[in-house]
C-alpha positions in Angstrom: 0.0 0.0 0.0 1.5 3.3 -0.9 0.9 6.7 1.5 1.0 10.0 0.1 0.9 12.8 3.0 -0.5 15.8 1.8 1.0 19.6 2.7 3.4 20.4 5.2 3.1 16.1 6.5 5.4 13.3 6.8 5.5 9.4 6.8 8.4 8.1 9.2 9.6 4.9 10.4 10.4 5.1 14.6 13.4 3.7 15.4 13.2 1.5 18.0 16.3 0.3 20.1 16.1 -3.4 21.6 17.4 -2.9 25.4 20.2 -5.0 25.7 21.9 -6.9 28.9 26.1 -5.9 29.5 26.2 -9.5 28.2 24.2 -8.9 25.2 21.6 -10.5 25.7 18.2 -9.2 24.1 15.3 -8.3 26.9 12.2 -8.9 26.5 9.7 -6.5 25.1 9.3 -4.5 28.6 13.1 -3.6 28.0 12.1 -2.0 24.4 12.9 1.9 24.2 10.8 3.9 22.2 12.7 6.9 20.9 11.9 10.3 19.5 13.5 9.6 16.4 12.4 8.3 13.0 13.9 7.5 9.5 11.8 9.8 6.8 9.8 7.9 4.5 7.8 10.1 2.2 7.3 14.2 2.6 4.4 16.3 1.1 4.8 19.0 -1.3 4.9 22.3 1.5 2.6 24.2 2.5 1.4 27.6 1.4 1.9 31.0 3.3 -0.6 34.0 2.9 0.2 34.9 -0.8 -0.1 31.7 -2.3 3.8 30.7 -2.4 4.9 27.1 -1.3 7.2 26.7 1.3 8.7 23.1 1.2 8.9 20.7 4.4 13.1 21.2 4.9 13.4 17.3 5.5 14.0 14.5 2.5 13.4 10.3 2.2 15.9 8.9 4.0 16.6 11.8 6.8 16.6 10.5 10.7 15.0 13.4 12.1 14.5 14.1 16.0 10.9 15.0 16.8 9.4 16.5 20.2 8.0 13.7 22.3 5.0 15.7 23.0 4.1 16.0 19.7 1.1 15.3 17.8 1.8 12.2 16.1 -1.1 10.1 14.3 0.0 6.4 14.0 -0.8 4.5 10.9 -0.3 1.3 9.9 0.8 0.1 6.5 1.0 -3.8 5.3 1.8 -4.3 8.8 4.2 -2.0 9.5 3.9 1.1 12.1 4.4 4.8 10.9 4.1 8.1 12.4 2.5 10.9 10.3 3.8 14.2 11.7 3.7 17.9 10.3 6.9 19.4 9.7 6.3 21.4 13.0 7.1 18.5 15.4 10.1 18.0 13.7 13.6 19.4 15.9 16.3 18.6 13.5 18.1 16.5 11.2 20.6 14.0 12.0 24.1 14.8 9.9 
């Protein structure tokens, strides 16, 4: 299924980091950290200001952005995968 997000929106994938035992061992699911940041997976076209003009979203595919972890974030769910659709807004920065 393909996703589309319309104006000043993007598709992301959380990244997710397993917790992990000094030995290495892989805890269960209790032990999973959620983070606030996500690998870009499709950006709308901008949005427009008060005379018409379109001002793009900043971030591309493939960006791992930081976003606010009290942001608005709708959850969707694609062929069985997770995704957070957020507006550019939420977004903090760009990892380099």
């Amino acid at each position: 299924m393909q996703y589309r997000p319309l104006y000043d929106h993007i598709l992301a994938k959380q990244i997710v980091h397993e917790a992990k035992s000094s030995f290495g061992i892989i805890l269960n699911s209790t032990g999973v950290e959620e983070t606030t940041t996500a690998t870009v997976v499709a950006v709308g076209t901008g949005s427009k200001n008060s005379l018409g003009k379109v001002i793009p979203v900043g971030v591309n595919v493939g960006d791992v952005v930081s976003f606010s972890p009290d942001a608005a974030v709708h959850r969707v769910t694609l062929d069985g995968t997770e995704y957070l659709v957020m507006r550019k807004d939420c977004i903090l920065g760009v990892q380099e």
